[in-house]
C-alpha positions as CSV (number, residue, x, y, z in Angstrom):
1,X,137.4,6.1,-58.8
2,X,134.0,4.5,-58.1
3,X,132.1,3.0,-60.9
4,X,128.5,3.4,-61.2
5,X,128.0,-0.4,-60.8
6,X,129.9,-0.4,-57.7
7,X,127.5,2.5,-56.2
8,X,124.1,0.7,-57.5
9,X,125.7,-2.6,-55.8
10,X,126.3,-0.4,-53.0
11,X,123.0,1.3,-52.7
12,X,121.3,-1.9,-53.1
13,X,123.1,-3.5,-50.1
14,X,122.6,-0.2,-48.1
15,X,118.9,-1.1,-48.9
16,X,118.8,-4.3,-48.3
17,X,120.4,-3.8,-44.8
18,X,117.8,-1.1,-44.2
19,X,115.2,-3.2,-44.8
20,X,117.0,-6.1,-42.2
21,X,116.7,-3.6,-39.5
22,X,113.2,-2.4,-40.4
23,X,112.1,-6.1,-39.6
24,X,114.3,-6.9,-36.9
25,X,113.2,-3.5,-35.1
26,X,109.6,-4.4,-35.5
27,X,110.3,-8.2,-34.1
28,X,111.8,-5.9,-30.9
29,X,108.6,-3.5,-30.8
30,X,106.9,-6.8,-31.1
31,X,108.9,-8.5,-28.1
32,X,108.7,-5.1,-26.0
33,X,104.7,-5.1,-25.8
34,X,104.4,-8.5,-24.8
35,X,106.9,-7.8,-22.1
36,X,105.2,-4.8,-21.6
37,X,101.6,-6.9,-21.3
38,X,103.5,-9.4,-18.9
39,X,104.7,-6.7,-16.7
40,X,101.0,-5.5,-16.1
41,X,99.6,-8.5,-15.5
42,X,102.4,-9.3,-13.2
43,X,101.7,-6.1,-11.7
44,X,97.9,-6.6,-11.2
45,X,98.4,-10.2,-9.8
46,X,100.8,-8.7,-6.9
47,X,98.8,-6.0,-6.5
48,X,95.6,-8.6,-5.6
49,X,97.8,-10.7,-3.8
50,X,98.9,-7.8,-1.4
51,X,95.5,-6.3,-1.1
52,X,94.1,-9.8,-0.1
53,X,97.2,-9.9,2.2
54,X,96.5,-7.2,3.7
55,X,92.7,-7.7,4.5
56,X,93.6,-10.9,5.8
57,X,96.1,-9.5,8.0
58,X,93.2,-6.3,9.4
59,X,90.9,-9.7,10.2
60,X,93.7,-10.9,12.5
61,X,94.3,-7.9,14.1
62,X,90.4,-7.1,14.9
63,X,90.7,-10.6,16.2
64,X,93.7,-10.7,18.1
65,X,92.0,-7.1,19.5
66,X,88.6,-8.9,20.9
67,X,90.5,-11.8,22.4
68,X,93.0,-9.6,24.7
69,X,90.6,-7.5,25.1
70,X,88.8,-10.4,27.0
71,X,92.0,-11.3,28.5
72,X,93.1,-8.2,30.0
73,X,89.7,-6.2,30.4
C-alpha cells in the first residue's frame, strides 16, 4: 500500500520534473526561432546573390550579342 507521504513525495517530483521540461521546452522554442531567423536571413542573402548573378550574367549575354553580331553581320 502507498502512504500518503510517498504520493506527496511523488507528486512533488512529478512537479518538479514538469517544471524541468517547461524550461527546457522554452530554451528549444528559444533555439528554434533563432534558427528560424538564421534560415531567412540565409535565405534573403542567396536570394540577392542569385538575383545579382543573374543580372550580371543578362549584361554578358547583351554583350556577347553586340559583339557577334559585329562579327558575323
Amino acid at each position: 500500500m502507498v502512504s500518503i507521504s510517498d504520493s506527496v513525495a511523488s507528486q512533488r517530483e512529478a512537479e518538479e520534473r514538469a517544471g524541468t521540461l517547461a524550461k527546457h521546452n522554452k530554451q528549444l522554442e528559444k533555439e528554434l526561432h533563432d534558427v528560424d531567423q538564421m534560415a531567412l536571413a540565409v535565405e534573403a542573402e542567396c536570394n540577392s546573390t542569385i538575383k545579382e548573378s543573374s543580372a550580371r550574367a543578362e549584361k554578358y549575354q547583351v554583350r556577347m550579342k553586340f559583339f557577334m553580331e559585329k562579327i558575323i553581320p
